[in-house]
C-alpha positions in Angstrom: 3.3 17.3 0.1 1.9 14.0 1.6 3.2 10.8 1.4 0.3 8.3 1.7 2.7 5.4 2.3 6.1 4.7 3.8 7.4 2.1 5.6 9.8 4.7 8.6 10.2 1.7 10.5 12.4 -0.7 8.1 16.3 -1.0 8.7 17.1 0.7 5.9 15.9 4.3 7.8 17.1 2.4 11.8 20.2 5.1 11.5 18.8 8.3 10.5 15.2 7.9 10.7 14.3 11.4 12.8 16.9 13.3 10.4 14.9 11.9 7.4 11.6 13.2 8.7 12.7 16.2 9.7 14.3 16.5 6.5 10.7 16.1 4.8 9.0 18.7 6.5 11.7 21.5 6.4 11.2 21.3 3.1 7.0 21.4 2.6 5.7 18.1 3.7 2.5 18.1 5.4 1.8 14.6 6.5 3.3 10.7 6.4 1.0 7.6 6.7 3.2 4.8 8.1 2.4 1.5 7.1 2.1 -2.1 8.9 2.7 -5.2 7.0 3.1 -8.2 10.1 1.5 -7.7 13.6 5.6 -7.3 14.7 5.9 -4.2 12.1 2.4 -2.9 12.9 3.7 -2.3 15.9 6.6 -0.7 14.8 4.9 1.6 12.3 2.4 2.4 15.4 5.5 3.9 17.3 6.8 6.2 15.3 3.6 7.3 14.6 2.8 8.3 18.0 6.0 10.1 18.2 4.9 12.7 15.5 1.9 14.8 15.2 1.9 14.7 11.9 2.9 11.2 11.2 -0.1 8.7 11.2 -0.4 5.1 11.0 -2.1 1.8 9.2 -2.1 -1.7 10.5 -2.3 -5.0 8.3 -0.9 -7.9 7.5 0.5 -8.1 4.0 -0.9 -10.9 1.6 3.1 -12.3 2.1 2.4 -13.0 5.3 0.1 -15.8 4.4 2.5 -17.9 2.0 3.9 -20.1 4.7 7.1 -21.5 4.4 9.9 -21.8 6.9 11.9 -18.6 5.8 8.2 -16.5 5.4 7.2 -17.6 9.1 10.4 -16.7 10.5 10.3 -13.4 8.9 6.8 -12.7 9.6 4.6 -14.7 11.8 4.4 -18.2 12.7 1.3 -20.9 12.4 -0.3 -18.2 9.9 0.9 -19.9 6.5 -0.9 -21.3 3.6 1.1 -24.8 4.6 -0.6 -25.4 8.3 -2.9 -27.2 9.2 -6.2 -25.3 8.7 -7.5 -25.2 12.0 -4.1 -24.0 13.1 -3.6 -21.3 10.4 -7.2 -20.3 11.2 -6.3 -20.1 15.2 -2.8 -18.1 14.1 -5.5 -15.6 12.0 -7.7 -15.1 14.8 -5.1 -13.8 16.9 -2.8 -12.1 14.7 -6.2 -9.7 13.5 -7.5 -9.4 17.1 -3.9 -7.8 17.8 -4.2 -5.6 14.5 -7.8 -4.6 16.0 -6.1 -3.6 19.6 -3.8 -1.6 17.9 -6.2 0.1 15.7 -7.9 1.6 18.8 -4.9 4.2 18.8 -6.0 7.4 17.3 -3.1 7.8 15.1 -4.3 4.6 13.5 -6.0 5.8 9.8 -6.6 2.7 8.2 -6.1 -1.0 7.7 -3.1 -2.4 5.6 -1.7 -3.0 4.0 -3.6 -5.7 3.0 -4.4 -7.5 -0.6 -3.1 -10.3 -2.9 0.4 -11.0 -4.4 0.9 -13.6 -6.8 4.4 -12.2 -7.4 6.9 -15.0 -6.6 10.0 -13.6 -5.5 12.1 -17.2 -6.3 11.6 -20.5 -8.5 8.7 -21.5 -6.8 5.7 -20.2 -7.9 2.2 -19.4 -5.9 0.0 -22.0 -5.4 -3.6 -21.7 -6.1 -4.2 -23.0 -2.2 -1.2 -19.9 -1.4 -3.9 -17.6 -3.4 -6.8 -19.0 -1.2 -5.5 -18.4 1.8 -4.1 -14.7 1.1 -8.2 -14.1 -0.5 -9.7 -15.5 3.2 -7.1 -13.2 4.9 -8.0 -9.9 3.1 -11.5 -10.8 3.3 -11.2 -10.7 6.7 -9.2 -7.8 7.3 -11.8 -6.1 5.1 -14.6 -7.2 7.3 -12.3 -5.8 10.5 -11.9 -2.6 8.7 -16.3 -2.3 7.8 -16.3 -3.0 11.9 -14.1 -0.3 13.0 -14.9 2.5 10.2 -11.5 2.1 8.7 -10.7 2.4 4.9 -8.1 -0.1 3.7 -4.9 0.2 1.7 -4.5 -2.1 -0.6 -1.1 -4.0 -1.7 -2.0 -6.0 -5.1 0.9 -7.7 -7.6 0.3 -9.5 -10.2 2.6 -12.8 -11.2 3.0 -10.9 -14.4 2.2 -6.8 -15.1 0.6 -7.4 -18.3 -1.7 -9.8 -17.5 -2.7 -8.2 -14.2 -3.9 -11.4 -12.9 -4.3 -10.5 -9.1 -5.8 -7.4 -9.7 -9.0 -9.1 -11.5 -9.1 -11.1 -8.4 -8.9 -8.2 -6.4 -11.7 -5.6 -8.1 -14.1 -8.5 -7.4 -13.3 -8.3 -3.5 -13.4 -4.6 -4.0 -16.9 -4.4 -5.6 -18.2 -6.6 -3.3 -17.7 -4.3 -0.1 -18.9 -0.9 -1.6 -19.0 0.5 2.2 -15.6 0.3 2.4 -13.2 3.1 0.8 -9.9 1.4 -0.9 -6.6 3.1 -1.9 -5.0 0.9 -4.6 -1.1 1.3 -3.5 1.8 1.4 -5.8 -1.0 0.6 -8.5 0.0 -0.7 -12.0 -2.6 -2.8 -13.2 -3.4 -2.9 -17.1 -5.9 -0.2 -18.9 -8.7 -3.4 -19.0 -9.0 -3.5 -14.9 -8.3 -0.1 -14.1 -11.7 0.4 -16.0 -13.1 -1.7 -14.1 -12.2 -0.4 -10.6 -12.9 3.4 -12.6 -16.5 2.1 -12.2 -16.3 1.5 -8.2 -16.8 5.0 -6.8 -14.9 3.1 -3.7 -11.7 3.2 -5.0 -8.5 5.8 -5.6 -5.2 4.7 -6.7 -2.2 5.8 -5.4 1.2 5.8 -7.3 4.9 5.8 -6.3 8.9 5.8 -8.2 7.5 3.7 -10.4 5.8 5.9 -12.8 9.1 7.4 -13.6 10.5 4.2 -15.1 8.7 4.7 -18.3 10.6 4.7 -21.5 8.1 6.6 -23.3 5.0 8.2 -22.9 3.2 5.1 -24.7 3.7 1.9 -22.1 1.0 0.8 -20.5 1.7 2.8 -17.4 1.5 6.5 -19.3 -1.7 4.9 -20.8 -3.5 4.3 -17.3 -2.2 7.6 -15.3 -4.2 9.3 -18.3 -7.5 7.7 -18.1 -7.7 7.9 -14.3 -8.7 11.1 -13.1 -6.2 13.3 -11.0 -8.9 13.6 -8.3 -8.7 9.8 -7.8 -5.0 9.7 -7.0 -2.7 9.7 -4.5 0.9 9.9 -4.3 3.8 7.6 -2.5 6.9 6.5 -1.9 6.8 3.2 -0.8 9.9 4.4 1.3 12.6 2.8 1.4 11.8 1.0 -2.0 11.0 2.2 -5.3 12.7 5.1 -5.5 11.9 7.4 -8.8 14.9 8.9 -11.1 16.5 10.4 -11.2 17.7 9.2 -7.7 17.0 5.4 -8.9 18.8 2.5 -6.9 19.5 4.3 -4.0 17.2 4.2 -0.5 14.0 6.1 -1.4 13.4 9.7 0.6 9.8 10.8 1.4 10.9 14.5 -0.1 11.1 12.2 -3.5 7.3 12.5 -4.3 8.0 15.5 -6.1 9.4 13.1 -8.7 6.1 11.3 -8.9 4.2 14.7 -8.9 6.1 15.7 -11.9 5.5 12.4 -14.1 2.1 12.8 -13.5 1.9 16.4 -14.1 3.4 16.1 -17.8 1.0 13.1 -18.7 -1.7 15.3 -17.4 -0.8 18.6 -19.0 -0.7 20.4 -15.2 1.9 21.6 -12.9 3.2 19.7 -10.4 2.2 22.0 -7.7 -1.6 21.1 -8.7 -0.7 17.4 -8.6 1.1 18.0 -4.9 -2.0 20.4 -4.0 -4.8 17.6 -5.8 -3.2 14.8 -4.0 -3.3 15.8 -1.2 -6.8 17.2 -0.3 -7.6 13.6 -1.6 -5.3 11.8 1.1 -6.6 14.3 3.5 -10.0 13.0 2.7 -9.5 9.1 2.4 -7.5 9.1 5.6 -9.3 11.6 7.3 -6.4 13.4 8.5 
C-alpha cells in the first residue's frame, strides 16, 4: 500500500500523528507522500518527512493561496492574493516559490504541489475571473520551477460545479502545453468529456481518494470515468485527514483507508483489490521515483 497523498502535518493528526503512521505500516504500507499546500505547511510536510525513511515529501502552493482576501492571507500567506496590487502580489510570488525551490533541494522532496486551479467557492462569493488569472500565472510558474528542478507536479483541480468540470478544461490546456513535465491529477473527478482529453496526454495519471466510494450506483459519472481510465494510469489517496471513504465516512480519514479505494476500483474493474494495491503502486513508485 502507498498513499500518494496526505496531509500528516494538519491538526486534525497534531495528537497522534506517529501512532497513525506506525499504525499504517504494521499493517502493509509501503510508502506516504506528504503534501505542501502554503510555504508555512511546505515546511511542515518537509519535517515529518525527514523524520521517516519511508515518508516523502511535495512542496506547493495550493491555487487557494492566490484568492486574496483578509481571512485567505491570514490563513495562508500575505501580499500573494489575487486583490494586491500587481507588482506586490508579483514580489509576494517571487519569494514564496524561491522558498518552495530551497526546500525542494531536500532529497525527501518528490515533487511539486500541490499546485492547480480551484474555482470551487467555499462561501457566497464566487471566483472572479481576475481570482482565476492569478491562480493560472501561479501554476504556470510552479510548473516552470518543477521543468527547472526535474520534479513532476501534483496537481489539485476543482471545478465551481462537478458536472461541468470547468477548471479541469482549463487545466488539460496547461497540461498539454508542458509535455516534459509528468502530472498526477489528485483526488480527480472530472467528467468522461475531459478525462478523454487528458487520456490523450501520455503525461498524465490520475490519482483517486474516499471519494470514489460515495457512488450510489455503478452508473454516475464517477463509475463511468474509473472505467475508461486504465488501471496502469492510477494512483491511490487519502487526502488524509479529508475525504474519508465508507464505510468509515465523516470521521478523520486514516492512511490504512486506501484499501477502501482499492476495493471500489477493483469491482468497477473486474480485479482484486490486491492487484489494484499491487498496480498502484509500482505506478507511484515510478511517478515519484521512490
Amino acid at each position: 500500500m502507498i498513499d500518494a497523498h496526505i496531509h500528516l502535518h494538519d491538526a486534525r493528526y497534531e495528537t497522534d500523528c506517529d501512532e497513525l503512521i506506525e499504525r499504517f505500516f504494521a499493517a502493509g504500507g509501503e510508502a506516504l507522500v506528504n503534501i505542501g499546500t502554503s510555504v508555512q505547511e511546505s515546511r511542515d510536510a518537509l519535517v515529518i518527512a525527514g523524520k521517516h525513511e519511508k515518508i516523502f515529501s511535495a512542496v506547493g502552493l495550493h491555487p487557494q493561496v492566490f484568492n486574496g482576501g483578509e481571512e485567505r492571507q491570514a490563513e495562508w500567506m500575505q501580499g500573494i492574493g489575487a486583490d494586491q496590487k500587481e507588482t506586490e502580489r508579483m514580489e509576494a510570488l517571487k519569494s514564496a516559490v524561491g522558498e518552495i525551490e530551497r526546500m525542494a533541494e531536500n532529497d525527501k522532496v518528490v515533487a511539486i504541489g500541490e499546485i492547480g486551479l480551484d474555482y470551487f467557492s467555499h462561501d457566497d462569493n464566487e471566483i472572479t475571473f481576475g481570482q482565476q488569472k492569478w491562480q493560472r500565472t501561479g501554476f504556470v510558474v510552479q510548473i516552470a520551477l518543477a521543468q527547472k528542478l526535474g520534479l513532476p507536479v501534483v496537481v489539485h483541480c476543482r471545478p465551481r460545479d462537478v458536472a461541468a468540470s470547468d477548471a479541469y478544461f482549463d487545466c488539460v490546456q496547461i497540461v498539454a502545453d508542458n509535455p516534459q513535465t509528468q502530472f498526477v491529477m489528485h483526488c480527480y473527478m472530472g467528467n468522461v468529456a475531459v478525462t478523454e482529453e487528458f487520456l490523450a496526454l501520455e503525461n498524465v495519471t490520475f490519482s483517486f481518494t474516499g471519494n470514489v466510494t460515495f457512488s450510489k450506483n455503478d452508473g454516475d459519472q464517477m463509475s463511468d470515468v474509473l472505467r475508461i481510465i486504465p488501471l496502469e494510469r492510477m494512483m491511490i489517496e487519502t487526502d488524509g485527514p479529508y475525504l474519508t471513504p465508507k464505510p468509515h465516512r465523516g470521521k478523520r480519514n486514516d492512511p490504512r483507508y486506501i484499501k477502501y479505494v482499492a476495493q471500489r476500483i477493483a469491482s468497477l474493474k473486474d480485479v482484486s483489490a490486491d492487484h489494484v494495491l499491487q498496480t498502484t503502486a509500482f505506478t507511484t513508485r515510478k511517478f515519484f521515483r521512490i
